[in-house]
HTML snippet that shows the backbone in 3Dmol.js (N, CA, C, O; Angstrom):
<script src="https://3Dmol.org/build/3Dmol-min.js"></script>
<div id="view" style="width:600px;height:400px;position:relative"></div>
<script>
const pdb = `
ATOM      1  N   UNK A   1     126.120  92.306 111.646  1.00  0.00           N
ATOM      2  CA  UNK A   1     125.444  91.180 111.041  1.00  0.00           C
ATOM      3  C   UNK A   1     123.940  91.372 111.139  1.00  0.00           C
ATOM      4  O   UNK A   1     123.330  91.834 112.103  1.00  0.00           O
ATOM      5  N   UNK A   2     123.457  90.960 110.025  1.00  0.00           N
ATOM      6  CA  UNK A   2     121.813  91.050 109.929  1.00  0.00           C
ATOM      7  C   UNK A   2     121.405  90.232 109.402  1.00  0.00           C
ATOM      8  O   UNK A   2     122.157  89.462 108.804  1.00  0.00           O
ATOM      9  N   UNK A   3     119.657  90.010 109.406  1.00  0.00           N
ATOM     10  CA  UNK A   3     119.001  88.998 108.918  1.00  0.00           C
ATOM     11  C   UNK A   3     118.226  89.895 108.434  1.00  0.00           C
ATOM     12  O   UNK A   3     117.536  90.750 108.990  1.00  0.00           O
ATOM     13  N   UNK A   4     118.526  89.425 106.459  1.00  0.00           N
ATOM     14  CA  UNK A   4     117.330  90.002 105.880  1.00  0.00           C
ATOM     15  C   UNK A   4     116.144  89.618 105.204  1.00  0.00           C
ATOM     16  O   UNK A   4     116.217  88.626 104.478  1.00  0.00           O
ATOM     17  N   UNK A   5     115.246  90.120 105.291  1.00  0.00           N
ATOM     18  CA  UNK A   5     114.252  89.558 104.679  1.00  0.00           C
ATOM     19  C   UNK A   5     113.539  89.789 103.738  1.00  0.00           C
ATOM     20  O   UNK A   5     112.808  90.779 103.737  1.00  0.00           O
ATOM     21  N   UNK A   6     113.593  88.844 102.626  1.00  0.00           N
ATOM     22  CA  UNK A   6     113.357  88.965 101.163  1.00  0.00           C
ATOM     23  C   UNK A   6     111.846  89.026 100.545  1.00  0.00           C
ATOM     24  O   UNK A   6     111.412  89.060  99.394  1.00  0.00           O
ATOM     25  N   UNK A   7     111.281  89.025 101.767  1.00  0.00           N
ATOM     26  CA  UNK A   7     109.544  88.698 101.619  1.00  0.00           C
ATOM     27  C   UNK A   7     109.183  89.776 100.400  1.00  0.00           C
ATOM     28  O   UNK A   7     108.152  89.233 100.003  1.00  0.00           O
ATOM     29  N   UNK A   8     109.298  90.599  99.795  1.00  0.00           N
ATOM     30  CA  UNK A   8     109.354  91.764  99.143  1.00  0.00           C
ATOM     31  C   UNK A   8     109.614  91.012  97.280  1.00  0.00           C
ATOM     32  O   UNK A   8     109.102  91.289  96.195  1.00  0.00           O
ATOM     33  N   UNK A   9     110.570  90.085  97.687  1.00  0.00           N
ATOM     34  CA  UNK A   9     111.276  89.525  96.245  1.00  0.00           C
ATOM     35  C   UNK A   9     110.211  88.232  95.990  1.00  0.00           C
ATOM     36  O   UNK A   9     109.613  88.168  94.916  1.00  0.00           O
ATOM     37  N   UNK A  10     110.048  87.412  96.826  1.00  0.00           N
ATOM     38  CA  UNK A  10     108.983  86.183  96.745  1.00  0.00           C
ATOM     39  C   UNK A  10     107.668  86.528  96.268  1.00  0.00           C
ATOM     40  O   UNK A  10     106.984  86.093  95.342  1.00  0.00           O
ATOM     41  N   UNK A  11     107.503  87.360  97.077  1.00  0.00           N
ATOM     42  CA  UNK A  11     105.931  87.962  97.047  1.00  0.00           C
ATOM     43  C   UNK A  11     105.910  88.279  95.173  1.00  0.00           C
ATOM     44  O   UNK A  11     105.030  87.871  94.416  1.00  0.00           O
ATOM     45  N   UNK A  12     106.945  88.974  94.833  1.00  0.00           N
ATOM     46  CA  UNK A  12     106.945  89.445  93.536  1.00  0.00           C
ATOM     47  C   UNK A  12     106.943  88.622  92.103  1.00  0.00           C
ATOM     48  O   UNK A  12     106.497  88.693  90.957  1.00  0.00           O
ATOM     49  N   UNK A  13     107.774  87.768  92.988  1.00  0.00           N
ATOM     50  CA  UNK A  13     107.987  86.179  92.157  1.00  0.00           C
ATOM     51  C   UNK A  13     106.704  85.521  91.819  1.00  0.00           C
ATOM     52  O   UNK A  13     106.311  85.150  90.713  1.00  0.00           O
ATOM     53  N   UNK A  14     106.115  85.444  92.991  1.00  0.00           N
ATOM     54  CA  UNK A  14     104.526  84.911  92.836  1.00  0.00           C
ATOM     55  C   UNK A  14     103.723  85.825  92.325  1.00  0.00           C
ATOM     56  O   UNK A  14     102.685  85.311  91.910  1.00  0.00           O
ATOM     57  N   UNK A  15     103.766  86.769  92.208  1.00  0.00           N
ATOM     58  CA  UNK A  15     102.877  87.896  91.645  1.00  0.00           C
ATOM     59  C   UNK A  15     101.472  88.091  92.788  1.00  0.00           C
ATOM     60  O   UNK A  15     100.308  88.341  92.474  1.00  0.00           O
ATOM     61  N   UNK A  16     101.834  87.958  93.673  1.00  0.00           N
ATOM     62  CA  UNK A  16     100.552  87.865  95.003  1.00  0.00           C
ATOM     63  C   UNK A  16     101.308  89.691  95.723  1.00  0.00           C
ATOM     64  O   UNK A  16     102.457  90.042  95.992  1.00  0.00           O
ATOM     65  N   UNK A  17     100.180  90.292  95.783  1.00  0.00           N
ATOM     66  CA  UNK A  17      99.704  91.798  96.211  1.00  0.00           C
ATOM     67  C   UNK A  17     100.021  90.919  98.076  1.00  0.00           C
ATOM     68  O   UNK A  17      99.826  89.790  98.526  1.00  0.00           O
ATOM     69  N   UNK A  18     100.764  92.646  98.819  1.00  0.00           N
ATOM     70  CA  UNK A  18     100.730  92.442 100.547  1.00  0.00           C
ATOM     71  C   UNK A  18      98.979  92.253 100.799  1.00  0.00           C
ATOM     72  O   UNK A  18      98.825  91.651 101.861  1.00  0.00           O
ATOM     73  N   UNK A  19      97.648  92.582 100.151  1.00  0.00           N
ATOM     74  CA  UNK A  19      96.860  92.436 100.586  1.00  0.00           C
ATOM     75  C   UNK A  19      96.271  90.729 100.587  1.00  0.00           C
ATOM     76  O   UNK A  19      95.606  90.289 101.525  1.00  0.00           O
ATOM     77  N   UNK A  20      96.672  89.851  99.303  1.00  0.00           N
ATOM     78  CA  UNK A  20      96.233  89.037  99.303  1.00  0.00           C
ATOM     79  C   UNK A  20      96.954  87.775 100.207  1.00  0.00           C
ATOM     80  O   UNK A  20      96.510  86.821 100.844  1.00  0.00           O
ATOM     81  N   UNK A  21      98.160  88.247  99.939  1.00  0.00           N
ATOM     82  CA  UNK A  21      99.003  87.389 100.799  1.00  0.00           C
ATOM     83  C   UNK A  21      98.565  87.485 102.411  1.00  0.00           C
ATOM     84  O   UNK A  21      98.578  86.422 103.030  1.00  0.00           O
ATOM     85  N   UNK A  22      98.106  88.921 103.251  1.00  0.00           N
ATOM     86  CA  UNK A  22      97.433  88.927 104.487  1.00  0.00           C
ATOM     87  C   UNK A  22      96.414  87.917 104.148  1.00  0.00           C
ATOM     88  O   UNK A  22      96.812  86.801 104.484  1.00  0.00           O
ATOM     89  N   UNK A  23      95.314  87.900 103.637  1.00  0.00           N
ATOM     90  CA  UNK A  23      94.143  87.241 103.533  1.00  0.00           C
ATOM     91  C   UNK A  23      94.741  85.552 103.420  1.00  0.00           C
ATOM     92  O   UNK A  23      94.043  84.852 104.154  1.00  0.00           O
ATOM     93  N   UNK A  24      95.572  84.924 102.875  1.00  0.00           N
ATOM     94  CA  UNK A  24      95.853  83.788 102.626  1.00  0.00           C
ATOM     95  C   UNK A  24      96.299  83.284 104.037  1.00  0.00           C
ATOM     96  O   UNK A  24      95.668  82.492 104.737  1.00  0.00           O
ATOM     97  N   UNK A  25      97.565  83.911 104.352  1.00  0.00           N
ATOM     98  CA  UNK A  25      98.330  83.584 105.804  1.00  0.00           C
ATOM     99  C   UNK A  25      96.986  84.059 107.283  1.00  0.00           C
ATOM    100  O   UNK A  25      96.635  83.282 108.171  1.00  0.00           O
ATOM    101  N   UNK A  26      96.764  84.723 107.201  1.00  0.00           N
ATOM    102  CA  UNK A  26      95.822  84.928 108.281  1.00  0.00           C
ATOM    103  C   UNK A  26      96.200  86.235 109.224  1.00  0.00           C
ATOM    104  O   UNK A  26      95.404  86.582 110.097  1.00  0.00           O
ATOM    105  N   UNK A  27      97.589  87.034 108.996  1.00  0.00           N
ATOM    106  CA  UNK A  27      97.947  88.368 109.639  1.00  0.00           C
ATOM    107  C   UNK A  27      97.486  89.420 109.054  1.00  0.00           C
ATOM    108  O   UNK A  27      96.971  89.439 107.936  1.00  0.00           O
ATOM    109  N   UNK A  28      97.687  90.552 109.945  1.00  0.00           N
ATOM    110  CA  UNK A  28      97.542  91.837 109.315  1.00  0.00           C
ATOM    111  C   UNK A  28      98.352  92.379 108.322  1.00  0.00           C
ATOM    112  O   UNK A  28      99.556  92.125 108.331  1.00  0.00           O
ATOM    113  N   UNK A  29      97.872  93.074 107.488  1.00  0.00           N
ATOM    114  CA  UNK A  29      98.663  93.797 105.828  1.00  0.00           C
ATOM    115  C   UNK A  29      99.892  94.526 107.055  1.00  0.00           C
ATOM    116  O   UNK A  29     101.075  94.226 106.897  1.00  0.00           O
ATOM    117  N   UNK A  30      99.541  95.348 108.080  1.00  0.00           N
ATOM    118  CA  UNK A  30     100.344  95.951 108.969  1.00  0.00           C
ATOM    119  C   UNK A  30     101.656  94.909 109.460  1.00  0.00           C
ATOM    120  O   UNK A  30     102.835  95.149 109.202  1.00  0.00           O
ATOM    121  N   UNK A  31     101.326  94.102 109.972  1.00  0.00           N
ATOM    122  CA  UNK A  31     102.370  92.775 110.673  1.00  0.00           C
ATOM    123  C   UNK A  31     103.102  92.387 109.227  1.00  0.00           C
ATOM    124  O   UNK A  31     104.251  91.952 109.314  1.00  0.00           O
ATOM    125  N   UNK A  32     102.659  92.485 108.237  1.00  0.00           N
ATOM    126  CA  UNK A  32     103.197  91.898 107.033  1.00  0.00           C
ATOM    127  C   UNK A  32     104.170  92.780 106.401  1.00  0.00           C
ATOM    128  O   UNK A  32     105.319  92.522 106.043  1.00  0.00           O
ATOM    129  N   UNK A  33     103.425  94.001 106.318  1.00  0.00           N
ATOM    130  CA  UNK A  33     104.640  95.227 106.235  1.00  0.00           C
ATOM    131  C   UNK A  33     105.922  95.220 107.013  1.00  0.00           C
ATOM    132  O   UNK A  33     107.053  95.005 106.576  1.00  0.00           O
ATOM    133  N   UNK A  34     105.479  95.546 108.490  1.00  0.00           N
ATOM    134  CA  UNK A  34     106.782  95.100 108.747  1.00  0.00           C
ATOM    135  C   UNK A  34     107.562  94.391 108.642  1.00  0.00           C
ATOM    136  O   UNK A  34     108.733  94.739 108.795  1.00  0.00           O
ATOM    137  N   UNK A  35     107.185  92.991 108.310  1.00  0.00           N
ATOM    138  CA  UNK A  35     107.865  92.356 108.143  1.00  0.00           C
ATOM    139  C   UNK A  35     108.689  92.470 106.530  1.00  0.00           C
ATOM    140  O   UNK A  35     109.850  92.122 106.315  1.00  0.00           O
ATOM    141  N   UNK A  36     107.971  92.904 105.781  1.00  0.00           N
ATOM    142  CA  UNK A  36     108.295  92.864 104.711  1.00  0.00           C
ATOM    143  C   UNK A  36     109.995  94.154 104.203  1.00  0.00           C
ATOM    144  O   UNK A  36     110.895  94.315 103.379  1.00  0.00           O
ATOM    145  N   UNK A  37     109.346  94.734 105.534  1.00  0.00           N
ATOM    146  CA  UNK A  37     110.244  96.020 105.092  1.00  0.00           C
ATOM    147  C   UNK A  37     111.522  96.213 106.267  1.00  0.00           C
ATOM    148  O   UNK A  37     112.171  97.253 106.378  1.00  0.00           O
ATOM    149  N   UNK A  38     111.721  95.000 107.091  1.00  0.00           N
ATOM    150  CA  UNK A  38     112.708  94.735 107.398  1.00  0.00           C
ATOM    151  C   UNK A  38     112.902  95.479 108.543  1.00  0.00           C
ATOM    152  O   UNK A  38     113.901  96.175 108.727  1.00  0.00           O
ATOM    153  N   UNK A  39     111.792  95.338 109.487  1.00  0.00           N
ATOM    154  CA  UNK A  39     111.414  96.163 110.789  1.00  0.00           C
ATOM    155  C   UNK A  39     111.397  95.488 111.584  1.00  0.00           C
ATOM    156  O   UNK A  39     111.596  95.825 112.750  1.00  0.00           O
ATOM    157  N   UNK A  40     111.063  93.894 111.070  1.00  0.00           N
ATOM    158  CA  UNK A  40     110.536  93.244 112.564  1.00  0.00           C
ATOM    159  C   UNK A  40     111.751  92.955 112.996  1.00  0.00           C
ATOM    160  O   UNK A  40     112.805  92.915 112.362  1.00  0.00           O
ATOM    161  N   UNK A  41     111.417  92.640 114.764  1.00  0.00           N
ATOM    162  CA  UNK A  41     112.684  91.925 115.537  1.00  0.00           C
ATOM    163  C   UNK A  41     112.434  90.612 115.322  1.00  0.00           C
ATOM    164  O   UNK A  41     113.417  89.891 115.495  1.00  0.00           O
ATOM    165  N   UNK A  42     111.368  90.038 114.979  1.00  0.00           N
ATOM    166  CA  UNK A  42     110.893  88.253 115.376  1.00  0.00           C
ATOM    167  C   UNK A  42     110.395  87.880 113.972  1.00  0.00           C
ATOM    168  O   UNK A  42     110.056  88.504 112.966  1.00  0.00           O
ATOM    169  N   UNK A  43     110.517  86.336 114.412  1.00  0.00           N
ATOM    170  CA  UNK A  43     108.965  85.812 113.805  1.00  0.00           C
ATOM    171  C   UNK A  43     108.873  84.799 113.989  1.00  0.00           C
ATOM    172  O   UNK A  43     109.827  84.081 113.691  1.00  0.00           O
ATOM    173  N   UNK A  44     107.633  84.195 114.596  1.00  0.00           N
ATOM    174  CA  UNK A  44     107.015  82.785 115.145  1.00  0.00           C
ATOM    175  C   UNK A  44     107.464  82.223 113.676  1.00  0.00           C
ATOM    176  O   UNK A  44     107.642  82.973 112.717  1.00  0.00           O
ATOM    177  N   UNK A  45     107.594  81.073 113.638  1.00  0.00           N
ATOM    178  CA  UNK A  45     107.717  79.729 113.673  1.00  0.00           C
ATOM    179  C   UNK A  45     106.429  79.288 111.943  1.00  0.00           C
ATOM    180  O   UNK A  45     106.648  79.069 110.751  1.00  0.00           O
ATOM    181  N   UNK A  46     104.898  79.384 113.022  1.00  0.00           N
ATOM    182  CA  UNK A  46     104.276  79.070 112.962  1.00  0.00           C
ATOM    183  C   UNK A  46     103.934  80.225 111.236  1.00  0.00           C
ATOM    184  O   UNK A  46     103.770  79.871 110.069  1.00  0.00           O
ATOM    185  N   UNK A  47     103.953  81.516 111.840  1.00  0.00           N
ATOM    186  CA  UNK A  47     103.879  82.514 110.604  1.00  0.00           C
ATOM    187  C   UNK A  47     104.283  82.172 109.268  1.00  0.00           C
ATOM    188  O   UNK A  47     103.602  82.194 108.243  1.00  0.00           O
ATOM    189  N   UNK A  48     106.053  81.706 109.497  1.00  0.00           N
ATOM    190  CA  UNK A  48     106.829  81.938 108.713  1.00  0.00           C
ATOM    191  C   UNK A  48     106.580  80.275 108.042  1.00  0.00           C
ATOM    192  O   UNK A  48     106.898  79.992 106.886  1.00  0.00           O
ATOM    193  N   UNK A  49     106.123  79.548 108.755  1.00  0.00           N
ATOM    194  CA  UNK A  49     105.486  78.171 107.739  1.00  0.00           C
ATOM    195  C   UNK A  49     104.192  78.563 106.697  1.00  0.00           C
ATOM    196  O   UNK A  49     104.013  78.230 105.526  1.00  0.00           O
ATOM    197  N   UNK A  50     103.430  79.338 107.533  1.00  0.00           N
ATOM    198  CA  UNK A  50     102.314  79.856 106.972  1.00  0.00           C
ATOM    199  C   UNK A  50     103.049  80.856 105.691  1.00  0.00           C
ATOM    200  O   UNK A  50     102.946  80.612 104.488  1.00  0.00           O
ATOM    201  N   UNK A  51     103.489  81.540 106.047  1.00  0.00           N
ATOM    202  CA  UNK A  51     103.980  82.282 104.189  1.00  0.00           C
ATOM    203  C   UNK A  51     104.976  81.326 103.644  1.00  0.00           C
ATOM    204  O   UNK A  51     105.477  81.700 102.584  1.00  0.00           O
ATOM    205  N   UNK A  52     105.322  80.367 104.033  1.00  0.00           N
ATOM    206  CA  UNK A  52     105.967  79.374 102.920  1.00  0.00           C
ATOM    207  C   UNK A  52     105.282  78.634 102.427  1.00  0.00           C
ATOM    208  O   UNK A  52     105.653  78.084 101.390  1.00  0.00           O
ATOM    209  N   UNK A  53     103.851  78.310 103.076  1.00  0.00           N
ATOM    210  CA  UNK A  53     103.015  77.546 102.325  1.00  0.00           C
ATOM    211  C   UNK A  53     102.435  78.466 101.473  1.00  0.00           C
ATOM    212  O   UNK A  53     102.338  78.059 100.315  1.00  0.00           O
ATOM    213  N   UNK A  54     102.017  79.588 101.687  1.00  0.00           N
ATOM    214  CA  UNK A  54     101.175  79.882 100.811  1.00  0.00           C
ATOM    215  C   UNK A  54     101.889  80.718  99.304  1.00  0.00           C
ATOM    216  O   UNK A  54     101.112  81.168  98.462  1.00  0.00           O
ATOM    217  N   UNK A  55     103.438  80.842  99.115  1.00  0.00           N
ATOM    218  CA  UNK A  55     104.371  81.333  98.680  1.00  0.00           C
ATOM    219  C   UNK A  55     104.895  80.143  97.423  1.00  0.00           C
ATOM    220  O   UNK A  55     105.302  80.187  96.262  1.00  0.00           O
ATOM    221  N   UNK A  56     104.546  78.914  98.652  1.00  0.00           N
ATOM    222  CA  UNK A  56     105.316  77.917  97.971  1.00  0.00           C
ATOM    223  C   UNK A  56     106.970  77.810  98.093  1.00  0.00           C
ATOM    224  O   UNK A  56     107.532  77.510  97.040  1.00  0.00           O
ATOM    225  N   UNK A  57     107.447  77.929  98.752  1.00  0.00           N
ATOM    226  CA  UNK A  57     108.747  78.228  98.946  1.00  0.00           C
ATOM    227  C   UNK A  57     109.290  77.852  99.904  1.00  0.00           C
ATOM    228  O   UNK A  57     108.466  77.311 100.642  1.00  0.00           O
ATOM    229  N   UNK A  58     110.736  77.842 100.503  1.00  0.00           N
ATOM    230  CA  UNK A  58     111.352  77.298 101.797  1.00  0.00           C
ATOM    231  C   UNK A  58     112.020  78.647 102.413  1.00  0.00           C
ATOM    232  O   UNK A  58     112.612  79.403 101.643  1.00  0.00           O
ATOM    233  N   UNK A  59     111.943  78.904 103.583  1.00  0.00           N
ATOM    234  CA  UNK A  59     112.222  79.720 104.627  1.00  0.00           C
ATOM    235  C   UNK A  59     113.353  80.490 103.891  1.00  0.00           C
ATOM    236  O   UNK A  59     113.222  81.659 103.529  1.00  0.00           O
ATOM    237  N   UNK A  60     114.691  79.603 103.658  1.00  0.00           N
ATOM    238  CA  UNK A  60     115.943  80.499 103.347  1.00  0.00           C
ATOM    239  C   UNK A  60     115.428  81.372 102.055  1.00  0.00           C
ATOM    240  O   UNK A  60     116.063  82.402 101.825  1.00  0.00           O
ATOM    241  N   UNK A  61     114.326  81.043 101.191  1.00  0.00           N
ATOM    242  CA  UNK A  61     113.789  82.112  99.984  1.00  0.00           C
ATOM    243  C   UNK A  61     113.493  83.195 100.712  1.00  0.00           C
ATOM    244  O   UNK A  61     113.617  84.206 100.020  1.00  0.00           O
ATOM    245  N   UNK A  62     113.121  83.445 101.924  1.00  0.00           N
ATOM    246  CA  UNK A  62     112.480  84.624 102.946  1.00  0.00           C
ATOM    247  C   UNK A  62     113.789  85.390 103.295  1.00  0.00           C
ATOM    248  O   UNK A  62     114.147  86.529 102.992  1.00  0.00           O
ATOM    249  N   UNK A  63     114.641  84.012 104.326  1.00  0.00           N
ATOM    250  CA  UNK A  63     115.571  85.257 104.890  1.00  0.00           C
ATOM    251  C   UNK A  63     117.046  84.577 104.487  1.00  0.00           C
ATOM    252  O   UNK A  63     117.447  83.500 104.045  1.00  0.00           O
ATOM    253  N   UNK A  64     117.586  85.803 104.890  1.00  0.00           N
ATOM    254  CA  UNK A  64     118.989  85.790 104.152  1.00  0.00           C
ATOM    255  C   UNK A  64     119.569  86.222 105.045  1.00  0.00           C
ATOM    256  O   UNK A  64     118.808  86.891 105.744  1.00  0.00           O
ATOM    257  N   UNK A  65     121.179  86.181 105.647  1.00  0.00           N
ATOM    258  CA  UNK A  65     122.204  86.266 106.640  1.00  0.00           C
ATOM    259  C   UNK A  65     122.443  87.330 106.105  1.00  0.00           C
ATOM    260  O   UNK A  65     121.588  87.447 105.227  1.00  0.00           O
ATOM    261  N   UNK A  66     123.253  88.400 106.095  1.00  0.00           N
ATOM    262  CA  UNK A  66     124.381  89.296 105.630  1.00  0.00           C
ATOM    263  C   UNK A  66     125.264  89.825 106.623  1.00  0.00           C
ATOM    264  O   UNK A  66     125.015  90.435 107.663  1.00  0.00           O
ATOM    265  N   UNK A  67     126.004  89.585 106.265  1.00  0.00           N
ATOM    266  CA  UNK A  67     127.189  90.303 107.401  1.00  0.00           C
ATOM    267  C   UNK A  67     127.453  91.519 106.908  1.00  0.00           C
ATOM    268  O   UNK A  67     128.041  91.779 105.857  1.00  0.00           O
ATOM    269  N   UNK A  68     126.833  92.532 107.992  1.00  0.00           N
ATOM    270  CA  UNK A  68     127.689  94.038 107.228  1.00  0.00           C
ATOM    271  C   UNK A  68     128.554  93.902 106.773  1.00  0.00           C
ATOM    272  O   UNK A  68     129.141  94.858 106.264  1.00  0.00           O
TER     273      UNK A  68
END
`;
const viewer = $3Dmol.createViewer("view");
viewer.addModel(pdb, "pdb");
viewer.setStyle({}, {cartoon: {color: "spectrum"}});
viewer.zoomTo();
viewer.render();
</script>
């Protein structure tokens, strides 16, 4: 079982570049990558409100369950 994360598909939806989206949320293009590319182990809370605001969107648009 995994948690995936769609940040890759949203981002695209909005037409917002990993650089501008760093500059909006307040992390590094680096922290964002990972996250984007389905590396990270975590994510605060606080982050993941921050790219839904600035996305416009609700959390489950980010991540997704999958059961191998």
């Amino acid at each position: 079982m995994a948690i995936v994360v769609n940040l890759d598909v949203m981002m695209a939806k909005r037409k917002m570049s990993l650089t501008k989206l760093s500059e909006e949320v307040g992390i590094t293009k680096a922290n964002l990558s990972i996250l984007k590319n389905n590396k990270a182990k975590a994510i605060r809370f606080s982050t993941l409100e921050a790219i839904c605001k600035v996305l416009d969107c609700q959390p489950g648009d980010i991540l997704e369950y999958s059961d191998d």
